[in-house]
NUNU-508803 format. One line per field, with one value per residue (C-alpha): residue number from 0; residue in one letter; chain; x, y, z. Coordinates in steps of 0.5 Angstrom, whole numbers. Example, Ala and Ser with C-alpha at 12.3 -4.5 7.8 and 13.67 -1.06 7.14 Angstrom:
// residues 2
nr	c(0 1) .
rest	c(a s) .
kette	c(A A) .
xx	c(25 27) .
yy	c(-9 -2) .
zz	c(16 14) .
This chain:
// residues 361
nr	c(0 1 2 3 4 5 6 7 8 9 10 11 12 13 14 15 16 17 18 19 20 21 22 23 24 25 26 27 28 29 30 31 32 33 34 35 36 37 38 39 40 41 42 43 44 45 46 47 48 49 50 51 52 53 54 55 56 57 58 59 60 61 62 63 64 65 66 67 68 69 70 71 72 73 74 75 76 77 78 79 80 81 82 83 84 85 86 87 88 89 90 91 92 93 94 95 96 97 98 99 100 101 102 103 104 105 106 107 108 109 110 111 112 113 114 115 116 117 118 119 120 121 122 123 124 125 126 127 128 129 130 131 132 133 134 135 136 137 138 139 140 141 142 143 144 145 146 147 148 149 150 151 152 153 154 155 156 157 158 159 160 161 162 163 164 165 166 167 168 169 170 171 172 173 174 175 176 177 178 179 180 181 182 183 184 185 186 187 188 189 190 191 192 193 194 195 196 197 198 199 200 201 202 203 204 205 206 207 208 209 210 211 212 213 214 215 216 217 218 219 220 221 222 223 224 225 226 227 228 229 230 231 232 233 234 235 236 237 238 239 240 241 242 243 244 245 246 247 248 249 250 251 252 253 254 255 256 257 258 259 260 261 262 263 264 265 266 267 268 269 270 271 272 273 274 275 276 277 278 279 280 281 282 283 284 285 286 287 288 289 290 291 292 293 294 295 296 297 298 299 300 301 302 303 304 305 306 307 308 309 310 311 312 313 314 315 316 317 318 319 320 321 322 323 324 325 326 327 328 329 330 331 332 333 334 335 336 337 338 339 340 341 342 343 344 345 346 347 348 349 350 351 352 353 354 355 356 357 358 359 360) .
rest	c(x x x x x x x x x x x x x x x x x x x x x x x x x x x x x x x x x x x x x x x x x x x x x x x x x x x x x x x x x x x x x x x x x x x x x x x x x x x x x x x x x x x x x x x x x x x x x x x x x x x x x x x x x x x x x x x x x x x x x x x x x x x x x x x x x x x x x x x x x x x x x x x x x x x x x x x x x x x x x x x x x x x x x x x x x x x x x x x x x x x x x x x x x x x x x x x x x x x x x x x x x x x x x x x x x x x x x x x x x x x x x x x x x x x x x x x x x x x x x x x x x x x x x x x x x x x x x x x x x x x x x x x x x x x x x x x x x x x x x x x x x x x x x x x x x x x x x x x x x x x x x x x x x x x x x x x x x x x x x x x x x x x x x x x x x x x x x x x x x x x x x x x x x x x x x x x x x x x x x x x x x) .
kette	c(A A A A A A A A A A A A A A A A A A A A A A A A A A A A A A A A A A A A A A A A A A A A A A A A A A A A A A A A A A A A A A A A A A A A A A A A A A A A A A A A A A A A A A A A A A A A A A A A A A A A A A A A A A A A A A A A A A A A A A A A A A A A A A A A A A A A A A A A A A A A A A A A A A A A A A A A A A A A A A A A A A A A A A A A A A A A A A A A A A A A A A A A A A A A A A A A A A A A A A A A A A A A A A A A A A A A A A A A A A A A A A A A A A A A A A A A A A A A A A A A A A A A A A A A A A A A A A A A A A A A A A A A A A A A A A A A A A A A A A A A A A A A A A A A A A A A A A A A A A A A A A A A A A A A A A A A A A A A A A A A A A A A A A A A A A A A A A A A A A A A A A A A A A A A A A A A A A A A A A A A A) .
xx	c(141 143 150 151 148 152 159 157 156 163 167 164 166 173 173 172 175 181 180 179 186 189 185 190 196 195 197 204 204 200 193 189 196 197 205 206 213 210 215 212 207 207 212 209 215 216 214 210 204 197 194 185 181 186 187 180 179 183 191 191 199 198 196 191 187 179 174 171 165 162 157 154 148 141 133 128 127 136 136 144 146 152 153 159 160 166 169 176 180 186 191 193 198 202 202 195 193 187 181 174 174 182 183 186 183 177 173 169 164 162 155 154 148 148 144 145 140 142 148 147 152 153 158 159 164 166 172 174 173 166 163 161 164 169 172 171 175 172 165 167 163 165 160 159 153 148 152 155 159 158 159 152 155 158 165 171 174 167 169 164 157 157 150 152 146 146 142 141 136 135 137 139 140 141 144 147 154 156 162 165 172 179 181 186 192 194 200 207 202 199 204 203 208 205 212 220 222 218 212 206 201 198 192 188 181 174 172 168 162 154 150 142 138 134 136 130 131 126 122 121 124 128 130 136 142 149 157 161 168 171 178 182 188 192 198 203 206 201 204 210 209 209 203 197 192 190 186 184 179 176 173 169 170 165 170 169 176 178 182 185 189 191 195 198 200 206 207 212 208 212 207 207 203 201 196 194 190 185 183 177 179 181 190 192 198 201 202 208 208 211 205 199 196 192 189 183 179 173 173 167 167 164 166 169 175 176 175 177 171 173 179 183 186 191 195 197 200 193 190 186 184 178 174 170 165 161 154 154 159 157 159 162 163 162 165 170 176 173 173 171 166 161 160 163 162 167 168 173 177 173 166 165 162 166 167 173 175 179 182 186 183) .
yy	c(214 208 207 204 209 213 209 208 216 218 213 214 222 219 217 223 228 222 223 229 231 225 229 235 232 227 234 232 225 223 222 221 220 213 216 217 212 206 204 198 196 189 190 188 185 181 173 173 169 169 165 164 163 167 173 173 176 182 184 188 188 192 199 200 195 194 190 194 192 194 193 195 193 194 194 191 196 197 203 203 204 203 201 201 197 198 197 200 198 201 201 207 203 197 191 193 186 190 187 191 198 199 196 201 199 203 202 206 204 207 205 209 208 212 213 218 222 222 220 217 216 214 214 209 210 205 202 195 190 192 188 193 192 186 181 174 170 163 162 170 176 183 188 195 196 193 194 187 182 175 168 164 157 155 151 158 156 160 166 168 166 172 177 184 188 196 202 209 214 215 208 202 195 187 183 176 175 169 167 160 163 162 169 173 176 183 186 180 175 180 184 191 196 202 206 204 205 200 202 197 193 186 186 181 181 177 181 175 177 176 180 179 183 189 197 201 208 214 208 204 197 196 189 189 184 185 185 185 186 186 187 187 190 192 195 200 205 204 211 216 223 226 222 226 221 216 214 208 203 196 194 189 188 186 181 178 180 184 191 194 199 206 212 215 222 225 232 232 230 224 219 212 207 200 194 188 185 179 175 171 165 168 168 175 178 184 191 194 202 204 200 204 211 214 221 226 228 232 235 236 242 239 241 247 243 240 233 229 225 223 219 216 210 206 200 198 191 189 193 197 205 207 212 212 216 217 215 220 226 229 222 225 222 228 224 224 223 226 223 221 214 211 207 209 207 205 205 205 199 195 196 196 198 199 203 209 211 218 221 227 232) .
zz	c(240 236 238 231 227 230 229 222 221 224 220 214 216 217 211 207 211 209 202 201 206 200 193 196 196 189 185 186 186 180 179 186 189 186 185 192 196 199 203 208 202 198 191 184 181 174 173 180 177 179 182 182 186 191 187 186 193 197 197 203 203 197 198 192 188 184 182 176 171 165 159 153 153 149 151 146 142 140 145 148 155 159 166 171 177 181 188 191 197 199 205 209 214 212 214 217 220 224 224 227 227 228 221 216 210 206 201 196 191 184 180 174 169 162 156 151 154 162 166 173 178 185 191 198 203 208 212 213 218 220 215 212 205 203 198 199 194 193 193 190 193 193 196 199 203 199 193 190 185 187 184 182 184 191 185 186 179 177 175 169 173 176 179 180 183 184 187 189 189 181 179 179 175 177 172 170 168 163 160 157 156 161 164 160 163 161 160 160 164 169 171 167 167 167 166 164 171 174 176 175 178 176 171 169 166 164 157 155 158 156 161 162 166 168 170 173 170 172 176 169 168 163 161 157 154 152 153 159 162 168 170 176 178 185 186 191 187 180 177 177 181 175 171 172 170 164 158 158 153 154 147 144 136 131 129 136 138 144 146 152 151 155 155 161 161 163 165 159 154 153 154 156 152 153 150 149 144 146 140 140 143 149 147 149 146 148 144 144 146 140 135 139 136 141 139 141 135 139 147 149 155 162 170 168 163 156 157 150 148 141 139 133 135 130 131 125 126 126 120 126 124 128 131 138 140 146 147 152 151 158 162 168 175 180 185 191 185 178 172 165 164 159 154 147 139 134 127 121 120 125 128 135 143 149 154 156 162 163 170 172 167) .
């Protein structure tokens, strides 16, 4: 028997019997148990500023963080697609210092592909210090099997020449990511609140993005071009117990502005609104909860729920009335912790693309 072969079986089991034992329990501590207590783990705090290239690479004194791509993108014939790339760290011990197999930290990717015919998607489990997943922070590499996001130049003030490459059984894509602007800093200088009591993570972003590349669907090769966006955040304690989930868009205006926005929804009803309006020469300007209108327009039925695949959104500082709607209404993750992600259209005020992400329905 190949001894390895059969570790990497029995770790990857480990890991799905953990998230699945986590699913459970996140009913009541808010989306994928993201508002559980976090004693031991790293505090995010006001004023703590950012450093790059280091806070390209992993934070495993905190409990939970990502490294998450999307494009808009078109083939030569103006036909639009979506794609997703994300990876997740997450600690279940504090201070975890272990390295091989007694490390505590997991890692799970997410690979998506979207037309507005198909929806495709993908999973990959593994755990840390085996080297099977991981973060390098300068030269930049994030990988999970043979998933990965890496820096095109050896020079690690680089952060917007990047490839990132992807595949499983029915698709999968290799682009080129290239950008000329500064990094921007979410929420009040990359620190997020995400509640008024305190619950936050740090956020920043590279919106800025042309992409370049191929995607392989139905065992046809696509070129195709477009707009990107990474974010990268992490936390301990991102959310309250008592917010089941969010709805958040990243959207690339025809004006050459940018948008971030999301609703975290409390049981209550009384929502938390947050934003950041980025404008064409990277300046970031945070909006505040009471500036932002976030509000479903259609829902379409799918795994058994009504997800809001339509919405009105107004901010009306900026003059902005528009409305989004899916490329593809039916983009679900069928994945260990389900949620809604695709690429979206906007109209009204302004003309746009982008993409939304919606969890805990």
């Amino acid at each position: 028997m190949n001894v390895r072969w059969f570790t990497e079986i029995i770790s990857k089991a480990a890991i799905v019997a953990l998230l699945a034992m986590q699913t459970t329990l996140s009913h009541a501590q808010g989306f994928a148990g993201l508002g559980e207590d976090v004693d031991g783990f790293a505090q995010v705090m006001p004023g703590k500023p950012l450093r790059f290239p280091a806070d390209h690479g992993a934070h495993p004194d905190y409990r939970i963080e990502w490294w998450y791509f999307t494009a808009n993108l078109k083939d030569a014939e103006g036909t639009s697609y979506g794609v997703q790339w994300t990876l997740f760290r997450q600690a279940n011990k504090p201070n975890d210092n272990a390295s091989g197999w007694a490390s505590r930290q997991l890692w799970m990717g997410h690979a998506a592909v979207t037309s507005a015919a198909t929806h495709h998607f993908a999973e990959r489990f593994a755990r840390g210090g085996v080297g099977q997943a991981g973060v390098e922070a300068a030269p930049f590499k994030a990988w999970i099997d043979n998933w990965q996001m890496r820096t095109l130049f050896a020079d690690p003030s680089v952060f917007a020449s990047l490839q990132v490459s992807a595949s499983a059984k029915d698709f999968s894509y290799s682009l080129r990511l290239d950008g000329d602007r500064q990094l921007v800093l979410q929420g009040d200088a990359g620190y997020s609140k995400k509640s008024e009591q305190g619950h936050a993570s740090y956020y920043y972003s590279q919106p800025y993005l042309r992409v370049t590349g191929s995607l392989v669907l139905d065992r046809k090769t696509i070129a195709v071009t477009g707009q990107g966006w990474i974010d990268r955040e992490w936390s301990s304690q991102p959310l309250k117990a008592d917010q089941t989930g969010w709805d958040w868009f990243s959207l690339h205006l025809a004006s050459g502005d940018k948008l971030m926005l999301f609703r975290l929804r409390h049981a209550d009803g009384k929502h938390f609104f947050a934003g950041n309006w980025i404008s064409r020469d990277g300046r970031s300007e945070q909006l505040a909860p009471g500036a932002i209108s976030m509000t479903p327009t259609a829902t379409t039925r799918i795994a058994d729920r009504d997800v809001p695949t339509g919405w009105r959104i107004s901010i009306p500082s900026r003059g902005l009335e528009i409305t989004t709607a899916p490329l593809n209404p039916r983009s679900w993750m069928d994945t260990r912790f389900k949620y809604w992600e695709g690429p979206v259209h906007v109209t009204g005020s302004h003309a746009g693309e982008g993409y939304l992400e919606m969890t805990g329905y």
